[in-house]
Steps between C-alpha positions, in 0.01 A plus 500: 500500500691796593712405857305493746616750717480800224105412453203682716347324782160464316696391192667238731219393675266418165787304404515308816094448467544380097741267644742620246754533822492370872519748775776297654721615186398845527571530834837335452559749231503788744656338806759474257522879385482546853850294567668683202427847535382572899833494607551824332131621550457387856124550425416171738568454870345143520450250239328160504541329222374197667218629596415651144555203319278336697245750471512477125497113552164486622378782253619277239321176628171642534495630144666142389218338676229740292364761796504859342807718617352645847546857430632675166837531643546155628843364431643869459839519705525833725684681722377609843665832740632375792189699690257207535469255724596158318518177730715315236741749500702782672335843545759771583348824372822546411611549892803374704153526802377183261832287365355134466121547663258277363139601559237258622250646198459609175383847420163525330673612165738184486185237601326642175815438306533149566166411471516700147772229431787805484846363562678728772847518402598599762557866719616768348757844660362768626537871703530390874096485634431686166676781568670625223526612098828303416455169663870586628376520883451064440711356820577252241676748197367684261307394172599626161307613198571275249504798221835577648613295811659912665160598469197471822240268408245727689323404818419393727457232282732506271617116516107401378553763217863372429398174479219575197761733323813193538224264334548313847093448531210600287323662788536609855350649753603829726327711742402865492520788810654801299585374149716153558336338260432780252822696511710109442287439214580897352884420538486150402300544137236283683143508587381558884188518648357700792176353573195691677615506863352192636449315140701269628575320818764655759452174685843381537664798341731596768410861569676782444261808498162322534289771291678522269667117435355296192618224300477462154597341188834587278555351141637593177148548336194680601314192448726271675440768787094484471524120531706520766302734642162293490682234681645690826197763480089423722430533808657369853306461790841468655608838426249793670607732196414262259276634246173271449415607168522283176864548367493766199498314145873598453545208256208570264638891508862340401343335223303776376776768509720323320249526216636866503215696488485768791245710387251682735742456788597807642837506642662781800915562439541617930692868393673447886740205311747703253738755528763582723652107633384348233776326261395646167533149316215393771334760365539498113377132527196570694409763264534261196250251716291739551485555157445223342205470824346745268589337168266178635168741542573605847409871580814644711460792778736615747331506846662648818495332804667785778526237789690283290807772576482395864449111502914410556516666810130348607605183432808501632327603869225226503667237339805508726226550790310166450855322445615593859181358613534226265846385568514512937379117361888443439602468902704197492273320709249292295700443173767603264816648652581532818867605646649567826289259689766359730337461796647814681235780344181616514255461196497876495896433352423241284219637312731846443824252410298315285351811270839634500646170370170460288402753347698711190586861527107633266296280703613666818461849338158445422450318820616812661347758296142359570544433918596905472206588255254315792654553797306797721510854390582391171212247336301799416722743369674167251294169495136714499583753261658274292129300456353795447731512162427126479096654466609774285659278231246238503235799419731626223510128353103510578444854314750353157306211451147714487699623191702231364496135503851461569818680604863473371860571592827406493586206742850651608630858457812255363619218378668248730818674686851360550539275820607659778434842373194589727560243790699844724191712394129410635318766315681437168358136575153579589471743212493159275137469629401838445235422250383161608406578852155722489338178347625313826379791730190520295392068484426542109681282249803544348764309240791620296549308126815583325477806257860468314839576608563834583803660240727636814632163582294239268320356865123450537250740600165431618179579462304560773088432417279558848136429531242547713451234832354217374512612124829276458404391186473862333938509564547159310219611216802806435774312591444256270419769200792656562701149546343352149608833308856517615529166407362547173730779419811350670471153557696265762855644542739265647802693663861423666518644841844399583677236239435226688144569601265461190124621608207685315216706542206586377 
């Protein structure tokens, strides 16, 4: 049996159900990637190997004892962003505000985990509250891409993508508010998911931006994505966006695609993504994807979406908008940090000691820009006519798909950038999300699959696949194509990031 942690998570988990390994050795398998190669990664903030193994323990027993496995992942080891509430272990968001805070629940997404018999790993690095395309704004250090440790593993969550692409888990799960899940995966040479807004539960998903936030599942295969994806995915009565609709067959259009055959889909290339900012290796491999799209019976238009030109600077009014409102929360008063509170001043001090102590230099930008955008004389002239964009795109999205059945792009205008290079320049940064973020402002579903290395540098690019809401399963049906003929041509490359960091992709 090829070593465990080099194998897919629904190669590992029919071995697990044959009983031709234990998920107690699996599991051991990747905590112990994770103590050789994290300290150079840093893709984990939180580990519990305890916990895991105990997970797997009990996995392990019930299928010794003759019950069939719970769920088609059970026994699978995974990595979770440090986003949702876990009551077993720390949940930091990635924030000085939270160093240490246990919550008293478990989000809705990490309930249906366990009771799928997943084994949590443990928490994985991420952007500060989300905010971020680098996962450098973490109060606890940056992540690194395991392709080349200089290199951003994307974000904000970059340490669940790290983790897939340093073979430190099989799967993992991120959330979504302008890209963080798709734009990691792009950088990363791994798959990420975007759900239809509300697909999944935001019940314990600490919020960032809450119409736009949505977690989702990361992997190294389309299908280990769909299964993933069929686990998390249904409806929440705890969550008032939660969709209550039947979750889309995204396994069954996994399976099918990767039978190849793409004919009588129509698919929409967005003309707005190309050109001028693009890095022209991102581009050359997008083209060849889009080609071989073709090749597999697909018929291939180019479709213009104008809004789509105007969907940075609309996002970046409402989401920083609803994250003012979302973080007052962080006051020092009920939990997490608190400083100053020495008896001599007034709560009015604390609270403003405590966010200065708290809080890292993007989230107070974004904090700042939205409490301008919606303070008076202003909310109409920023936050309202940037929903009236919000409108404008998701009728652009709404006019495509009366002509196609998907659309495509590239994930990133480039491949992952140097550390530090972008950290002094916010627009450089939020121009990292420039292609991912209409299908946030929009709800529809979204997810990027590796499409080659571009031939600037030799570092992934993505392909971005988005679908119509609800119409999930139509993004893994071409994802999976596209996945299955790559693979076919190219097969499983291992590569040497740095010399003493061995990890492959797909």
């Amino acid at each position: 049996m090829r070593e465990p942690t080099r194998r897919t998570a629904a190669e590992l988990a029919r071995a697990i159900h044959a009983r031709e390994v234990t998920s107690v050795e699996v599991t051991r398998a990747h905590l112990d990637r994770i103590a050789a190669v994290d300290g150079a990664v840093h893709a984990f903030l939180h580990v519990d190997a305890e916990g895991a193994l105990a997970a797997a323990a009990r996995v392990d027993a019930a299928l010794d004892a003759g019950r069939a496995p719970v769920s088609p992942l059970a026994g699978v080891p995974l990595a979770l962003k440090d986003v949702f509430t876990t009551v077993d272990m720390p949940t930091t968001c990635g924030s000085r505000m939270l160093r240490g805070w246990r919550p008293p629940y478990d989000a809705t997404v990490v309930s249906r985990l366990r009771d799928a018999g997943v084994v949590i790993l443990g928490k994985t690095n991420m952007d500060e509250f989300a905010m971020g395309s680098s996962t450098e704004n973490s109060a606890y250090g940056p992540t690194r891409n395991p392709w080349q440790l200089d290199r951003v593993p994307g974000g904000s969550g970059g340490g669940s993508s790290a983790s897939l692409a340093a073979f430190e888990a099989p799967l993992a799960i991120g959330t979504d508010t302008g890209g963080s899940i798709r734009q990691p995966g792009a950088v990363t040479g791994t798959v990420g998911v975007k759900p239809t807004y509300g697909g999944a539960s935001r019940y314990g998903l600490v919020a960032f931006s809450s119409s736009l936030d949505q977690g989702g599942p990361c992997a190294r295969t389309v299908l280990d994505a769909a299964l993933l994806h069929e686990v998390i995915g249904g409806h929440d009565s705890m969550d008032s966006t939660s969709i209550d609709a039947p979750v889309p067959p995204v396994v069954a259009a996994a399976r099918q695609g990767a039978t190849g055959d793409l004919a009588g889909l129509r698919v929409g290339v967005v003309s707005q993504f190309s050109g001028e900012g693009y890095q022209p290796g991102v581009l050359r491999a997008f083209d060849t994807a889009v080609a071989q799209l073709r090749a597999l019976g697909a018929e291939v238009v180019e479709v213009s979406c104008p809004s789509f030109d105007y969907a940075l600077p609309a996002y970046y009014l409402i989401a920083p908008s609803e994250c003012s409102s979302n973080l007052a929360r962080f006051d020092g008063m009920r939990y997490g940090l608190r400083d100053g509170d020495d008896g001599t001043r007034s709560a009015a001090e604390v609270m403003a000691l405590t966010r200065e102590k708290g809080f890292g230099a993007e989230v107070k930008r974004r904090i700042m820009i939205g409490t301008y955008a919606l303070s008076s004389g202003y909310y109409d002239a920023y936050y309202g006519q940037a929903q009236k964009v919000r409108t404008l795109i998701r009728r652009d999205f709404e006019a495509a798909f009366e002509r196609v059945d998907v659309l495509v792009s590239p994930t990133t205008p480039t491949t992952a950038f140097p550390l530090g290079e972008r950290v002094d320049d916010p627009m450089a940064m939020y121009l990292a999300d420039l292609c991912t973020v209409p299908a946030n402002l929009a709800g529809n579903a979204a997810l990027s699959v590796p499409c080659g290395r571009s031939d600037d540098d030799g570092l992934p690019v993505g392909l971005q696949v988005m679908s119509p809401t609800l119409a999930d399963d139509r993004g893994y049906r071409v994802a999976a194509a596209y996945e299955a003929a790559r693979d076919a041509a190219e097969g499983e490359t291992l590569i040497h990031a740095v010399p003493e960091l061995e990890v492959a992709t797909r």
